[in-house]
N, C-alpha and C positions, 0 to 999 in steps of 0.2 A: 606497528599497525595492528587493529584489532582483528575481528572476526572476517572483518574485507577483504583480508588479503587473497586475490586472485588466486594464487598456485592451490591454494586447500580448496574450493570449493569443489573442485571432481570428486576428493576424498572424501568429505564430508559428506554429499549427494551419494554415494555408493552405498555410506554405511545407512543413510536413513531409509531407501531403496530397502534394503535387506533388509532392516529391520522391519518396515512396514507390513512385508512382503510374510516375514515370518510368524508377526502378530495375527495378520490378517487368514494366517493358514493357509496363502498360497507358495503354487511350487513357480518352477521356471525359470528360464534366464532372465535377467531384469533387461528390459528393453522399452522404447516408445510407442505407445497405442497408436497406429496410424490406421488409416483409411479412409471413406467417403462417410459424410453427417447420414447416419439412419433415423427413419422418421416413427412413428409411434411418442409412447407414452414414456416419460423416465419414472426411474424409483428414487433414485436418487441426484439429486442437482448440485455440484459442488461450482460456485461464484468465486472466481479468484478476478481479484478485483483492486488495479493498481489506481490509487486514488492520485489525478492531476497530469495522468498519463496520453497523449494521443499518439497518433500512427508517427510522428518527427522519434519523440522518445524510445518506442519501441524497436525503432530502426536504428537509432543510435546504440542501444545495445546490442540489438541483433552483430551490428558493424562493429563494436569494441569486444565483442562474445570468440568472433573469428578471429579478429586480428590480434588480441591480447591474451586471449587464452586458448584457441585454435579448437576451440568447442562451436557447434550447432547453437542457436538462440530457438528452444522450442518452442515458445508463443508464437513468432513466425515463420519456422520452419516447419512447423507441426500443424499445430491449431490454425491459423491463419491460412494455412498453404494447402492443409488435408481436409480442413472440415468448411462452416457455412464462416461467409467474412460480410460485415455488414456496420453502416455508420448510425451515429446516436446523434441525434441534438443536442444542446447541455443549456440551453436559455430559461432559466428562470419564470414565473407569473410577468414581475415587472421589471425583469433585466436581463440584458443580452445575457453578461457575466455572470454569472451563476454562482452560487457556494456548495459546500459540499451536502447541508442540509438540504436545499430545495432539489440538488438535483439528485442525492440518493433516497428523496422522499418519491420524486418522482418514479425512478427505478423500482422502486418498491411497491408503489400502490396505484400509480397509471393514472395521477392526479397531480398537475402542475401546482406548484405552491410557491410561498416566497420564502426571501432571503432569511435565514434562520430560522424556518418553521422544520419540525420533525414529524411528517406525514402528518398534518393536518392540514385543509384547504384552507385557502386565503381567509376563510369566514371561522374559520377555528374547528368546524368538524374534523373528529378525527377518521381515517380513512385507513381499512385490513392492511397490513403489510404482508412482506412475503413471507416472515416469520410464524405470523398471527394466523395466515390462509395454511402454511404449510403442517402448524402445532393440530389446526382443529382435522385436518386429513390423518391426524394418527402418524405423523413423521417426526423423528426425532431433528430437534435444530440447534447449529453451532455459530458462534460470533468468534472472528478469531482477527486479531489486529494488533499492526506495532505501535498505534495509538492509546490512549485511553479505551477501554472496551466503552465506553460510555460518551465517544465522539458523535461525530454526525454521521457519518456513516454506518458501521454497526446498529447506533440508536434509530435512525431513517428506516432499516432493513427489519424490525422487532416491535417499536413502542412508538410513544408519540409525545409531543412537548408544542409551546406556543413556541419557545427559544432552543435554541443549540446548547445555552449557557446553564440552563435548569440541570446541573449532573448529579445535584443528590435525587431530584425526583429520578429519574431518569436511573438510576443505579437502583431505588425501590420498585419501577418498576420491569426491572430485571428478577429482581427477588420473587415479582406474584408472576411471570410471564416462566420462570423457570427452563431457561433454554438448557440442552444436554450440554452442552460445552460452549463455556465464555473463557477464551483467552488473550491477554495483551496487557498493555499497562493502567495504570490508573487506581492504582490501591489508594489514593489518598482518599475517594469519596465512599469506600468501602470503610472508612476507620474513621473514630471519631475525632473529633478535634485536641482532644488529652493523648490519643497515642500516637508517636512518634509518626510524622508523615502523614496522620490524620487530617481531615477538613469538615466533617460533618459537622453541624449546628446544634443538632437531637440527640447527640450522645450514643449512637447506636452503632452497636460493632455487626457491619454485615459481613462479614466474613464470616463470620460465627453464626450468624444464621442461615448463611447458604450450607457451612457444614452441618448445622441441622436438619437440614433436607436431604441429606446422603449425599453431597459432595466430598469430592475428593478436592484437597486444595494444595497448588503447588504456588511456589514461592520461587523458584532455580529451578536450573537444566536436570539436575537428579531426581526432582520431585516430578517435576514433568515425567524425564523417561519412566517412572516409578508407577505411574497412576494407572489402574486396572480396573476401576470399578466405572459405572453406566453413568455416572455426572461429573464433570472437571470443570473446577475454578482455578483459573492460571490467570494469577497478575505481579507482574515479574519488573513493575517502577510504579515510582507514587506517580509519576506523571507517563509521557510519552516513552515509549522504549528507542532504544541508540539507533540511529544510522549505521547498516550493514560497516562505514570504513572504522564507525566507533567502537564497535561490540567487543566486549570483553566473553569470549567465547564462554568461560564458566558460570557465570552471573545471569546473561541476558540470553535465554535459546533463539535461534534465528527464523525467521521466517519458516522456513522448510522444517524445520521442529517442530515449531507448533503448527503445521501442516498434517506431520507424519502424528502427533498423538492425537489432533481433534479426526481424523478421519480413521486413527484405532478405536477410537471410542465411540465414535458414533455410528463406526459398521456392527460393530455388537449389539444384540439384541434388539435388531432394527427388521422387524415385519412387512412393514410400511413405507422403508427409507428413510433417508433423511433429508435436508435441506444443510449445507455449511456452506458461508460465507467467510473467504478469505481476505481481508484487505492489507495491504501495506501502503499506511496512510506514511513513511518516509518520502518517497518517490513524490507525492505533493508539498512536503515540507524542504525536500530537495528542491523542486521547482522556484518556491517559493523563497528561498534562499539562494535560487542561482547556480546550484551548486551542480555543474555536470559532472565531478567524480563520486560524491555522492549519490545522486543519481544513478550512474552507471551499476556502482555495484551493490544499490537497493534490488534495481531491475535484474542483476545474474540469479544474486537469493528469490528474490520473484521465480526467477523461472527454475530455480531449484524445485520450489512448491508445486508448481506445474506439471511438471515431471512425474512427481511424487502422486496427484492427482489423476495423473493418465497412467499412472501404472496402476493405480487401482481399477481404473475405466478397464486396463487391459486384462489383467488377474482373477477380477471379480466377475459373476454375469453380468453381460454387457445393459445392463437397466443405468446405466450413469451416465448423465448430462453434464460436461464441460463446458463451462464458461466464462473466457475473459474475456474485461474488458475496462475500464476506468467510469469515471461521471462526469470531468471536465479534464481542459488543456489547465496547465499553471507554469506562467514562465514566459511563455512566448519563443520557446527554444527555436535555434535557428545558428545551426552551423553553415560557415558561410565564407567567403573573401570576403579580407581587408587590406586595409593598409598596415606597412610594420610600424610608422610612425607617422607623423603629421609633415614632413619635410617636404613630401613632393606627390601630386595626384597621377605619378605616371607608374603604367601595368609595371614595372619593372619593380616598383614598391609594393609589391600585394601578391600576397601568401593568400594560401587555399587550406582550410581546413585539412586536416590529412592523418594518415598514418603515426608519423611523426609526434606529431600535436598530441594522438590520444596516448601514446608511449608518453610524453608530457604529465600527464593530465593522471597516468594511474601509477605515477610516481609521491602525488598527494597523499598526503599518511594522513588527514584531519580533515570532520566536515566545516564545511563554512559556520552552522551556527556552533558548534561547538569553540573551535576557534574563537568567534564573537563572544562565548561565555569566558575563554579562558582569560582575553582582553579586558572585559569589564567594562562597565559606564563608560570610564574616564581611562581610556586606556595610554601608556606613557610611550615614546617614541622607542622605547628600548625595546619594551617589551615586543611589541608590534615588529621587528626588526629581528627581532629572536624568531619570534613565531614563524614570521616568513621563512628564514630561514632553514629552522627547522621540518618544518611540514610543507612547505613549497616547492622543494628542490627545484633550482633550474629557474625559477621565474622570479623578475621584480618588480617592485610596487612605485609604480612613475611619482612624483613628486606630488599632483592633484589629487592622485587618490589616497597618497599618506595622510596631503592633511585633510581630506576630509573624515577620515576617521579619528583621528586628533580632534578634528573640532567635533566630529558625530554631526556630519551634515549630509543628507540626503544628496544623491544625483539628477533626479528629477522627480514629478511631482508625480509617478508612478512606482517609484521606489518607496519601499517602508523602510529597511534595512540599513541604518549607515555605513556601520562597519562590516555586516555580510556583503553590500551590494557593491561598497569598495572592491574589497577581496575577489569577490565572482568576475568585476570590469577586468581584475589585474589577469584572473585566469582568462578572458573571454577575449584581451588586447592582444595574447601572447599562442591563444591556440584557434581562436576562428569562433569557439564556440559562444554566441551569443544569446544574448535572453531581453525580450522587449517589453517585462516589466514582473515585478514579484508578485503580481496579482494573479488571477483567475481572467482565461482567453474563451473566447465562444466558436474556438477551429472544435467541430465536431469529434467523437470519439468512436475506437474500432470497437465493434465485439465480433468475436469470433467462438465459433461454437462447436464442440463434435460430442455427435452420441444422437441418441433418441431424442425428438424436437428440434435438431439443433438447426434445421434448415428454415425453421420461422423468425431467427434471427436476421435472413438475407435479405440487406436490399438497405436503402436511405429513411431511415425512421425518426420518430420525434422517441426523445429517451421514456414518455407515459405509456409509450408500444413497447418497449422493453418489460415496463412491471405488468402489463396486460396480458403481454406472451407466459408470462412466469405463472402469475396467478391459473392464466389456461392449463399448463403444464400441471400446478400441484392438483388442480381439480380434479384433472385427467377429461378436458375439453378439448 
């Protein structure tokens, strides 16, 4: 198993703890910031922000956090339970369903937009983000994601585009907008299309020109711990970074990594504060593949980062605003009774999601779409048969769903995924945990808040109240 594996992450969490702790010049025992949301003005707003996430998700980890690793789940032990708890909307200009462009535009700039726009209104004006409001207040700001830095989210929170899909603009204007700390994957549109993993058109190597503005640029987990100076560029895949169960610990640093150096480096020579934005765009690529073990152990490194954020809330004077929360549902999750088979509709055939099932379930050594890449197009009955095996312990794949991955034939006409949505039915028939469709759901989302402001978060809100509150906070209104 890679970086996922369960038993390390208290280890791992302890050492990035201390190390934070000791960067950041504070003393103490490491511990959780708790108490009631205080109200005033913040200095600093750190946004950890699980993209695809709602209150089902979060309680599924909370419940496999206890029972699998006999650990607290701080987002709702903490956050949720100590500070302000409050719902978002997540509907789009012209759709219930949302994407993550329109609905982290809306979060950003308190202006409903459509599907694939990046903070600009249906008419194409573009409209201040919390980036843009928080640079011109003299605060330093950070973009930090297991995505491409140059997704829809990150991009919604900083810049602006007609499409999602524009990511060379959209990487140059990261270069004139100069945030303190951009990190996550996506070096392909920083390189040009002659070097290796390159994709640019113009030939221009930005990476090179971000080190001519005094960045520091890491590449791995060494260069990251490494970096000391007041700008970091960390982009650590040409594309998306792994799935917590994929992560090869040396190669790809974890969520709570790039946690613990974007919030060293941007507490440094910070007068003003800052603004950092944390998202782990896995946990909607989880969703969106089905995939409740990955999942699961996206949302622990989630709340590794959490942790790490509230120890600095705790350490530092308290001028720092906490806040999670997601932009939409993705999945339709819904653990639940079923039946064990098709043979008979009587209670004595139907199993209850349980204990059991999640000991099942974090026996998985592989995520879904990795698996799907390891299969191929055209994947051969053998291979398929191996794979299960191997990375499935314990479960098997009924006859319909073999061959629909044999033939690469969807389940229904809300599935994209042939061979992930297979694999996910096989997990979902076998442990309760079910998903009612790979797309994007309009079940509202939580934010919860603690620190200064955090209590204007409270109460049932449309998600353009969310970037209205933000914008108030960095103005100091």
């Amino acid at each position: 198993m890679g970086g996922g594996e369960s038993l390390r992450g208290l280890t791992r969490r302890h050492f990035l703890v201390a190390t934070l702790l000791v960067l950041t010049g504070c003393a103490g025992v490491p511990g959780v910031a708790t108490g009631p949301a205080s109200s005033g003005q913040p200095k600093n707003i750190i946004i950890l922000f699980a993209d695809g996430v709602a209150s089902t998700h979060f309680e599924m980890a909370r419940y496999s956090a206890r029972h699998l690793r006999n650990q607290p789940f701080t987002i709702t032990d903490t956050v949720f339970k100590e500070g302000t708890l409050g719902l978002l909307t997540s509907h789009a200009h012209e759709a219930i369903a949302t994407d993550s462009a329109a609905a982290g535009s809306a979060m950003s700039t308190g202006v409903k937009t459509t599907i694939g726009t990046i903070a600009m209104t249906p008419d194409g004006r573009p409209m201040r983000t919390v980036m843009e409001a928080a640079k011109a207040k003299g605060k330093r700001i950070g973009l930090v994601t297991t995505a491409t830095v140059y997704d829809a989210t990150p991009a919604a929170f900083s810049v602006h585009a007609k499409t999602r899909r524009d990511s060379q603009a959209l990487v140059d204007q990261y270069l004139a907008l100069e945030p303190d700390v951009v990190l996550g994957g996506g070096s392909d549109y920083f390189l040009p299309a002659g070097a290796p993993g390159g994709k640019r058109k113009d030939g221009k190597d930005v990476i090179a020109a971000f080190r001519a503005k005094g960045y520091q640029v890491a590449r791995n987990v060494r260069e990251l711990r490494a970096a000391t100076g007041p700008r970091l560029l960390g982009l650590f895949a040409e594309e998306d970074m792994n799935h917590e169960i994929d992560r090869e610990a040396g190669s790809e640093p974890s969520m709570a990594e790039m946690a613990e150096a974007a919030i060293r480096v941007l507490s440094k020579e910070s007068p003003n504060g800052f603004v950092l934005l944390l998202e782990t765009e896995n946990t909607d690529t989880a969703g969106h593949r089905n995939d409740i073990a990955a999942l699961i152990r996206d949302l622990w490194v989630f709340d590794e980062a959490v942790k790490l954020a509230l120890e600095f809330q705790r350490q530092a004077p308290p001028e720092t605003l906490i806040i999670v929360t997601g932009d939409h549902e993705t999945g339709g999750l819904s653990p639940t009774y079923a039946f064990k088979d098709l043979s008979s509709t009587s209670s004595r055939n139907r199993f209850y999601a349980g204990p059991a099932h999640l000991e099942m379930i974090n026996r998985i050594t592989i995520s879904i779409e990795k698996a799907a890449e390891t299969l191929g197009k055209k994947p051969s009955a053998e291979a398929l048969d191996r794979l299960v095996a191997q990375h499935f312990p314990g479960f098997r794949l009924d006859p319909d769903l073999r061959d629909a991955i044999l033939k690469q034939q969807v389940l229904e006409r809300n599935f994209s995924y042939p061979t992930q949505g297979a694999l996910a039915r096989m997990v979902s028939r076998q442990t309760g945990f079910y998903w009612g469709t790979s797309g994007h759901t309009a079940q509202p989302v939580v934010v919860g808040a603690l620190g200064p402001g955090a209590e204007r978060f409270k109460g049932y809100m449309d998600n353009t109240d969310f970037g209205k509150i933000l914008h108030r906070l960095i103005e100091g209104r």
